[in-house]
Steps between C-alpha positions, in 0.01 A plus 500: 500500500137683556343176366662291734436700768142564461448113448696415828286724676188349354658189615515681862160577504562878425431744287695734274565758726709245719153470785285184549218393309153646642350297856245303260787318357448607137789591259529567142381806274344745716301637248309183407598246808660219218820368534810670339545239190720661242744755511510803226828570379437870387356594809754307745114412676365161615180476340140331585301296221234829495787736475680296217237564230443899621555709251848650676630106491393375205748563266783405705726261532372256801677188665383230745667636838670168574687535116555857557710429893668224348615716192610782738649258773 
């Protein structure tokens, strides 16, 4: 349900925290600016390509996000 939600709000144009995306239009991983591209299952977190291969990432368990909503739908 926290998947779904966080990608319709993506789809919105708004962040996590339920507010819209920053004036210059830009959405995605805050920490890097890419776009959200997989989703880790451990960590119940949309990841970034950058934040994918970190070392906190790496060993888990990572889905496209388009597989992952359908799997939850």
């Amino acid at each position: 349900a926290r998947l779904l939600e966080i990608a319709r709000r993506l789809a919105r144009g708004e962040d996590d925290d339920g507010e819209d995306e920053d004036e210059d239009g830009e959405e995605g991983c805050r920490k890097h600016r890419e776009p959200l591209e997989v989703f880790c299952k451990e960590d119940a977190a949309l990841l970034c390509a950058i934040c994918r291969e970190s070392r906190a990432h790496r060993g888990h368990t990572v889905l496209p996000v388009p597989d992952v909503v359908r799997e939850y739908k």
